[in-house]
N, C-alpha and C positions, 0 to 999 in steps of 0.2 A: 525601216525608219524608227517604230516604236520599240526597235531592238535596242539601238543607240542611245535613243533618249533613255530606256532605262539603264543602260549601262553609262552615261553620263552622269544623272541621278547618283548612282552607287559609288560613283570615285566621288562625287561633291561628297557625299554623305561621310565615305570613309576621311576624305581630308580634312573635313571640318570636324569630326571624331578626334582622329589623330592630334589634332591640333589644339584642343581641348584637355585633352589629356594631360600634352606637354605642357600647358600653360597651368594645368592645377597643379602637376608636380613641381613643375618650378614654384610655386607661389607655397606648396607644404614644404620646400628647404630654405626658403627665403633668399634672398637677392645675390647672396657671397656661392648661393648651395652648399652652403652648411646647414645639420640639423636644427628645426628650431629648439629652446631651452628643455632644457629636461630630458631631449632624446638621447639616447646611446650613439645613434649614429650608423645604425647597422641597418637598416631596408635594404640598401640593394644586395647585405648578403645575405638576409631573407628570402628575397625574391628570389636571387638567384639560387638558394638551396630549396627554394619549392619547383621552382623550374628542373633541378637537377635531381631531386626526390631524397636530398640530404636530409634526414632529419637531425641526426646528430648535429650538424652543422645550425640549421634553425635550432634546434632545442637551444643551443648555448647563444647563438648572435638574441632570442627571445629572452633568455634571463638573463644578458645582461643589459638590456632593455629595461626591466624589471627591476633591476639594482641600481640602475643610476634614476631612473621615476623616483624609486623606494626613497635612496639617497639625497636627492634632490624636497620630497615630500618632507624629510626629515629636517631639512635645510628651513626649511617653509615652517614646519612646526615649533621648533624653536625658536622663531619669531613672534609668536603669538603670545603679545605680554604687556602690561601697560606701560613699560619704557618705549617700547615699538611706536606703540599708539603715539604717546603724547609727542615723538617725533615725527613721523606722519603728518599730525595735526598742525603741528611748526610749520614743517615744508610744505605744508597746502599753504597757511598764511603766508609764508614767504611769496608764492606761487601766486597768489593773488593780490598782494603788493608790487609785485615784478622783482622779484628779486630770484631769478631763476638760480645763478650762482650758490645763493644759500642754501638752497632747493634742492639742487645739485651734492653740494656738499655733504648734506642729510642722508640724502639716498646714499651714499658712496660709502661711509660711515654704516651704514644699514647693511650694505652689499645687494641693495635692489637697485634694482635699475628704475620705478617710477614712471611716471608717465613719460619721459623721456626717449625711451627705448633707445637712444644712440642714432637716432635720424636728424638731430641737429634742429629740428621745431622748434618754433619761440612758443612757449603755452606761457607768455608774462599776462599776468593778471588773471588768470584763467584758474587757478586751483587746476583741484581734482574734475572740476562739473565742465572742464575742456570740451570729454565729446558729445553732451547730452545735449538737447534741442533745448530752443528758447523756453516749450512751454515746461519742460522738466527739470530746470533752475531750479536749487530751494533758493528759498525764499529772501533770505539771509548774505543773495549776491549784488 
């Protein structure tokens, strides 16, 4: 009898493992299972050339991982400017006026996506201070 129950025990354990797993991997490719921004794209043939003992095969799926971050950082750096800013600063007030459209607009012209992300969310009146708790408002809302 105390055979069973622990061999009971050890399938819950492994299922709820298993289950675990699949649910973070799903949640690191996002909803479509594509990578999210910035990645390459290439984990499962990572995985699979560690599984396989490729390194050739990892070494290149890992720099080009490395070149599109790079690429992508570079993308980001060049944004770092005060025309950037004072746009930003626009589409918050738009954002807090409700005027998500102009908001929108901004970012698209930018080539950022914004608090947006493409989930279709109203954040109208909300600014940037969208996900912060009541008591971590400034002041200024």
């Amino acid at each position: 009898m105390k055979k069973s129950y622990y061999l009971a025990v050890a399938i819950l354990g492994l299922l709820i493992t298993t289950g675990a797993v699949s649910l973070i991997s799903l949640a690191a490719t996002g909803e479509t299972g594509t990578p999210p921004p910035g990645r390459a794209g290439n984990p499962p043939i990572m995985r699979q050339a560690i599984i396989d003992g490729d390194y050739d095969t990892w070494a290149t799926a890992m720099q080009e991982e490395v070149t599109a971050l790079r690429q992508r950082a570079d993308e980001m750096e060049g944004k770092i400017n005060q025309d950037t800013f004072n746009k930003l600063q626009e589409a918050n007030k738009l954002m807090q006026n409700g005027d998500t459209e102009g908001a929108r607009a901004i970012f698209k012209e930018l080539e950022m996506k914004g608090p947006f992300h493409g989930k279709g969310k109203d954040f109208e009146g909300k600014g940037f201070n969208r996900g912060l708790p009541p008591n971590q408002q400034p002041d200024n809302q």
